[in-house]
C-alpha positions in Angstrom: 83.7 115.8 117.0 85.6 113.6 115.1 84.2 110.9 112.9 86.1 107.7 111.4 84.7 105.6 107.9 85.7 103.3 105.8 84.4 104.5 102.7 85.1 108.0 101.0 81.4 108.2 100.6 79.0 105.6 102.7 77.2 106.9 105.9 78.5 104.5 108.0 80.5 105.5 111.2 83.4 103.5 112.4 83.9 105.1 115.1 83.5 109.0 116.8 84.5 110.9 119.7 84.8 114.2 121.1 88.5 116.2 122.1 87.8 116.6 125.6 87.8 120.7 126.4 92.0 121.9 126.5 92.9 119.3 124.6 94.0 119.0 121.0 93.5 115.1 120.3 91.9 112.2 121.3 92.2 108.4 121.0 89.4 106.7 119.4 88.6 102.7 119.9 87.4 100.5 116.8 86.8 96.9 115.8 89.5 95.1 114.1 90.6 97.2 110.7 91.9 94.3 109.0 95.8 92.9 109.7 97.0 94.6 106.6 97.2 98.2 106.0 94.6 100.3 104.4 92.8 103.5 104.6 90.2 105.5 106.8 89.1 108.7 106.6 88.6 111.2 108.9 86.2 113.9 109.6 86.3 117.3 112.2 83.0 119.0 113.2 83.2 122.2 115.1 80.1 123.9 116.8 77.4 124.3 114.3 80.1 124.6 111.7 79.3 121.6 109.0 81.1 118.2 108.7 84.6 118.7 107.3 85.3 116.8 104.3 86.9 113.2 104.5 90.5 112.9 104.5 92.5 109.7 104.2 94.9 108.5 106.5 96.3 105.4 106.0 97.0 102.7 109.1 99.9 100.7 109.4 99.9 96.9 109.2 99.7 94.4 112.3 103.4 93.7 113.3 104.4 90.1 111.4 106.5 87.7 112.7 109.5 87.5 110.3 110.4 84.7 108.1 112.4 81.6 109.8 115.4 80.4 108.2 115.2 77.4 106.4 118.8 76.3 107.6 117.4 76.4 111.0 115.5 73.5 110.7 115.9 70.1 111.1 114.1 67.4 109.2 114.2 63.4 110.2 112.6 61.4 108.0 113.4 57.8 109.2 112.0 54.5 107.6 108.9 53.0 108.3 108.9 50.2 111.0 112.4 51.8 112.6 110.9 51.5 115.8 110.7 55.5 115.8 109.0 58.1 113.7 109.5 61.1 111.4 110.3 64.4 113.4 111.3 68.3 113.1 113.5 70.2 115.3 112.9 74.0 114.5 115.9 76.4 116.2 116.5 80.4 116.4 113.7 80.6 118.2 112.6 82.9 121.4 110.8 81.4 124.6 107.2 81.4 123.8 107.2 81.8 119.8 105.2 78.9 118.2 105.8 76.7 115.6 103.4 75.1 113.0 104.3 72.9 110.2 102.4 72.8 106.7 102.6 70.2 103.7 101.4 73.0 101.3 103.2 76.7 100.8 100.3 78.7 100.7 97.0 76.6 101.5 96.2 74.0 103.4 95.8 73.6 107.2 98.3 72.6 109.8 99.6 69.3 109.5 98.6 66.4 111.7 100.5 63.6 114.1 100.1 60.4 113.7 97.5 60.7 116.5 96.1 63.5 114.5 97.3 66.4 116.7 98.0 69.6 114.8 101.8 69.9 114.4 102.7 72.7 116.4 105.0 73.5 119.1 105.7 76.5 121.4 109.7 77.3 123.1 109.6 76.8 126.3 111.1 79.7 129.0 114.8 79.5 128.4 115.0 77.7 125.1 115.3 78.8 121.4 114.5 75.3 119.7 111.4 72.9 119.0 110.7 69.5 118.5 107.9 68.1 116.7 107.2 64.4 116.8 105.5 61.8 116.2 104.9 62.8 112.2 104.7 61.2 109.4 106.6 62.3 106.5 106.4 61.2 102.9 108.4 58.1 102.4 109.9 59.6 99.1 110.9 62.7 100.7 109.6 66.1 100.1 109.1 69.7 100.7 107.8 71.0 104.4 106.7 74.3 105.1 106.8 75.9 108.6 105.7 79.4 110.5 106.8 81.1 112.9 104.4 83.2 115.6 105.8 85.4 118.4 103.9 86.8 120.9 102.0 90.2 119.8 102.7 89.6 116.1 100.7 87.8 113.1 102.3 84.7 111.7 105.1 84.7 109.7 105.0 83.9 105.8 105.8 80.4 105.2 109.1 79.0 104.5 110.3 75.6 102.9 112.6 73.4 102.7 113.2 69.9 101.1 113.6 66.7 103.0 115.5 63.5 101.8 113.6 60.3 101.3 113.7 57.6 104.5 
């Protein structure tokens, strides 16, 4: 039987199984661990022997998306009552990776269309570039922070870049 916790100490099971007979491992399920690493421990009874002691085995973190590149990103910030509004055009991109665009670099929630959509876009099959439009950007210009998610990964760290006034 092996036994999965969280804690070097508490009671609480993660998660057990038993090696099947001829075997020498098994593959145990569990609830989310978290997205960053960390530790378990792990325990091995045999028969009627007693419960092994706990032994630590770290876990890897959840893939991340890496960082985009701030000079693959494209910021139009035109003036008010120009008939058109403020967008973003986000390249180096692979079909199906989406892009969300923040006002703040480490806080804060997506940022919102005019029609108070959340500012995201995904690549479409065949292309490596987004557009984002219908924003509003601040008049003075500024500092815009975007992500980047691709399939199976977490979200990327957030990366800047300034914007000229309109």
């Amino acid at each position: 039987m092996i036994r999965v916790y969280t804690d070097p100490s508490a009671p609480a099971v993660l998660t057990e199984g038993t090696v099947p007979a001829g075997a020498n491992s098994i593959v145990l399920q569990t609830a989310q661990l978290g997205t960053e690493y960390g530790l378990v421990y792990l325990t091995l009874t045999r028969g009627s022997l007693p419960e092994s002691l706990r032994i630590p085995k770290v876990y890897a973190a959840e893939p991340r998306t890496p960082e985009p590149v701030a000079a693959r990103m494209n910021i139009v910030n035109r003036p008010d009552g120009a008939g058109t509004s403020d967008e973003v055009t986000v390249g180096g991109l692979r079909p199906g990776d989406t892009v969300r665009l923040y006002a703040d670099g480490t806080q804060g929630e997506i940022m919102r269309t005019k029609s108070g959509e959340p500012a995201t876009a995904v690549a479409a099959a065949g292309e490596t570039s987004v557009k984002i439009f219908n924003l509003q950007l601040q008049p003075g210009g500024g500092r815009l922070y975007f992500t980047v998610t691709s399939a199976g990964k977490r979200e990327s760290l957030r990366t800047s870049k300034l914007y000229d006034a309109e």
